[in-house]
ZALO-711937 format. One record per residue (C-alpha): y, x, z; residue in three letters. Coordinates in steps of 0.1 Angstrom, whole numbers. Last residue first. Example, Ala and Ser with C-alpha at 12.3 -4.5 7.8 and 13.67 -1.06 7.14 Angstrom:
+-------+-------+-------+-----+
|    yy |    xx |    zz | res |
+-------+-------+-------+-----+
|   -11 |   137 |    71 | Ser |
|   -45 |   123 |    78 | Ala |
+-------+-------+-------+-----+
# end
This chain:
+-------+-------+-------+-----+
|    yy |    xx |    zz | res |
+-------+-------+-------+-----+
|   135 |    39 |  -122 | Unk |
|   100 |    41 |  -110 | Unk |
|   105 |    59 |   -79 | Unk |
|   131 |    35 |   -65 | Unk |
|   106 |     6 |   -77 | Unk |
|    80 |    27 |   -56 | Unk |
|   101 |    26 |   -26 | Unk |
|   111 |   -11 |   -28 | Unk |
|    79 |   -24 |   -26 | Unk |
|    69 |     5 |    -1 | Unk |
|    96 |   -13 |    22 | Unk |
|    85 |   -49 |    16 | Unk |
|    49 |   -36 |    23 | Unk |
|    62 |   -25 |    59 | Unk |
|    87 |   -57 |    67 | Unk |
|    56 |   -80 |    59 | Unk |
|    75 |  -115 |    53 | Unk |
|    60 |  -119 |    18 | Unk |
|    70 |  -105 |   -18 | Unk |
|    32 |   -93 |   -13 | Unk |
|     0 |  -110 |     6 | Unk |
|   -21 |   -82 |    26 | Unk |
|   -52 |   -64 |    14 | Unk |
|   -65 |   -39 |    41 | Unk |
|   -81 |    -8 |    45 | Unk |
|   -97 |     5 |    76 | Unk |
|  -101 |    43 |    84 | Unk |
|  -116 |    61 |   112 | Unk |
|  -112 |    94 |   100 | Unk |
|  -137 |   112 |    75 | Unk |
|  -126 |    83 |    46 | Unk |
|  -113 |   108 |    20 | Unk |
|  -132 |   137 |    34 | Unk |
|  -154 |   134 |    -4 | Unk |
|  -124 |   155 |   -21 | Unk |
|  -128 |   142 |   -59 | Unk |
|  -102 |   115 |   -55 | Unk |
|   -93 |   104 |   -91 | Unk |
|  -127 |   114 |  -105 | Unk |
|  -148 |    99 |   -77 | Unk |
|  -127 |    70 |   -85 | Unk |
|  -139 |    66 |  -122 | Unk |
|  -174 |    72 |  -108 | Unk |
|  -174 |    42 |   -85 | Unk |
|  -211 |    40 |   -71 | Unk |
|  -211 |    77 |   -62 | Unk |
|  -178 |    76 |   -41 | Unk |
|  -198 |    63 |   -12 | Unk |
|  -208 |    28 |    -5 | Unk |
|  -192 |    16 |    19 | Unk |
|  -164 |    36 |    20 | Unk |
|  -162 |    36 |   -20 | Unk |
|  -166 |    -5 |   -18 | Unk |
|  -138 |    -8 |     5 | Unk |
|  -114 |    16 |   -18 | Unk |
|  -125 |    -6 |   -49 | Unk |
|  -116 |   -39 |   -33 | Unk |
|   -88 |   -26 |   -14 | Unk |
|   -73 |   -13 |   -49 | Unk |
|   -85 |   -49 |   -67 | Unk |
|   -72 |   -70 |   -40 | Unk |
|   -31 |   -57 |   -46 | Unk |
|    -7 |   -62 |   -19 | Unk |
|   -23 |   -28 |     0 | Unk |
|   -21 |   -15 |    32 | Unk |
|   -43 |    18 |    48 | Unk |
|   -51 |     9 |    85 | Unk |
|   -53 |    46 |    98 | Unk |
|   -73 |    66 |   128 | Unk |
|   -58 |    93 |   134 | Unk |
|   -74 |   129 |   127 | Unk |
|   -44 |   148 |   111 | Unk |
|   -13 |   127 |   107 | Unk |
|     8 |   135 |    87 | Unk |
|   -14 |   157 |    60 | Unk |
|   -42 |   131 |    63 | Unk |
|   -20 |   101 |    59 | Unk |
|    -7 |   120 |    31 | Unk |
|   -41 |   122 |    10 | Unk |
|   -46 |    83 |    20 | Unk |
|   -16 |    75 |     9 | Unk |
|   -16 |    94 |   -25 | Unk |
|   -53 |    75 |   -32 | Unk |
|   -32 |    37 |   -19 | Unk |
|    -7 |    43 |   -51 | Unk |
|   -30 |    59 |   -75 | Unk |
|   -50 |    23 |   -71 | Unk |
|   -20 |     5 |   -74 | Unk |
|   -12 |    22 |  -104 | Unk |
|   -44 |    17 |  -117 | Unk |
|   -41 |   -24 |  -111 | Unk |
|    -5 |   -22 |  -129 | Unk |
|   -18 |    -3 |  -157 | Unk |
|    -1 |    30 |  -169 | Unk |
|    34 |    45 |  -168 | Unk |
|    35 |    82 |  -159 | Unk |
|    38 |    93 |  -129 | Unk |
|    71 |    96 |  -101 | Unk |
|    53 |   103 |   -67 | Unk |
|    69 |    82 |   -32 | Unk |
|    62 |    95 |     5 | Unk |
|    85 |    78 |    35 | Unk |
|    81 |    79 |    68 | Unk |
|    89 |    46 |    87 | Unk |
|   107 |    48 |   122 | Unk |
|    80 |    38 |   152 | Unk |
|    78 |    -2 |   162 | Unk |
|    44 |   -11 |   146 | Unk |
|    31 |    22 |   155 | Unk |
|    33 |    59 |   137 | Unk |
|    44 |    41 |   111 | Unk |
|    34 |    54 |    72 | Unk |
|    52 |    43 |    38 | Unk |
|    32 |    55 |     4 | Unk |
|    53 |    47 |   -26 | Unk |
|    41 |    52 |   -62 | Unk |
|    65 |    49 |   -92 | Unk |
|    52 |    49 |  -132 | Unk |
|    80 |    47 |  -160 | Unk |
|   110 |    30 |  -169 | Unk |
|   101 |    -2 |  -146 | Unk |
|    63 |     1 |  -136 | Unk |
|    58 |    -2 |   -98 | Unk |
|    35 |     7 |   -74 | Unk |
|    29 |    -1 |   -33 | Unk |
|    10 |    18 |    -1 | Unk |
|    17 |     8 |    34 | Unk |
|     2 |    25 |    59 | Unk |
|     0 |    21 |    96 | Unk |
|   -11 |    47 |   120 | Unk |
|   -34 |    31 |   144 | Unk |
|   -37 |    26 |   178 | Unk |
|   -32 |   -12 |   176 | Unk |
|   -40 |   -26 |   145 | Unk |
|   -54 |   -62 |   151 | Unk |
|   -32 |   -64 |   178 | Unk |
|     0 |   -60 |   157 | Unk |
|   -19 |   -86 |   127 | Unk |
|    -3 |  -115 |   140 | Unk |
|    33 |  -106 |   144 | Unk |
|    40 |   -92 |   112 | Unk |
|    37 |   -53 |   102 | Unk |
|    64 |   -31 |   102 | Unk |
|    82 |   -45 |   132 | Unk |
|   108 |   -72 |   133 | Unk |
|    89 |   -96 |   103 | Unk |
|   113 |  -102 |    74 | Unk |
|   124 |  -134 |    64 | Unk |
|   120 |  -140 |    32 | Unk |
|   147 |  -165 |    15 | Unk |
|   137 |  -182 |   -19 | Unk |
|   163 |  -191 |   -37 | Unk |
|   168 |  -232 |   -44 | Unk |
|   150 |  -246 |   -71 | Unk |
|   168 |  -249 |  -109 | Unk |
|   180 |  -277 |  -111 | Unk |
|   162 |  -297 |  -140 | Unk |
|   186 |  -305 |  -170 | Unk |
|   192 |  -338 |  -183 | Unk |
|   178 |  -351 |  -219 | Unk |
|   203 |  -363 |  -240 | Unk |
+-------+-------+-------+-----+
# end
């Protein structure tokens, strides 16, 4: 009889003390920071979680929509955070967060670019002042020790259930 593998020990995260960790605070100074996440349990959840600074209280934004692709989710996810950001805080410069590559691809493609290229998008976000503050948007890993994306993680599963 064959014997079982154990299964691997849990994995323990250690969240970072501020919203974002250690390494990437200077990078960000004097920005707002932004966390945007989605989930798909029941039905569609978006979170958008904004600092003031690294060490400021989070505020917290989440939209209830219907279920759809994981990578358009995403991409409705970091679209409401960038429409808040505005409403919260008017003229600051932002650094817009994102654990999935294809959202901060297409979002650093738009700025780039312009909404022209990405017609799809243009749909989504038809207001061209998307990207009239001093924006910078941002892929960082998920499930990892990033206190901010960890929050918007569990935000847009809250939303979604």
């Amino acid at each position: 009889m064959a014997r079982r593998k154990k299964k691997p020990p849990p994995r323990i995260i250690h969240l970072s003390p501020g919203a974002l960790p250690t390494r990437l605070v200077a990078d960000t100074a004097g920005r707002c920071l932004v966390f945007s996440d989605a989930s798909c349990l029941r039905q569609g959840g978006l979170a958008a979680v904004f600092y003031a600074s690294d060490a400021a209280a989070p505020q917290v934004v989440t939209r209830r929509v219907a279920a759809a692709g994981s990578n358009q989710l995403e991409l409705h996810a970091a679209l409401l955070a960038l429409e808040q950001a505005a409403l919260l805080f008017p003229g600051m410069p932002l650094a817009l967060f994102s654990d999935n590559r294809d959202t901060v691809d297409r979002l650093n493609r738009a700025k780039m670019l312009g909404l022209a290229q990405d017609p799809e998008l243009a749909r989504l976000q038809p207001a061209t002042g998307m990207f009239t503050v001093d924006t910078e948007i941002r892929w960082i890993p998920g499930h990892g020790s990033c206190r901010g994306n960890a929050e918007a993680d569990r935000q847009a599963r809250q939303a979604a259930s």
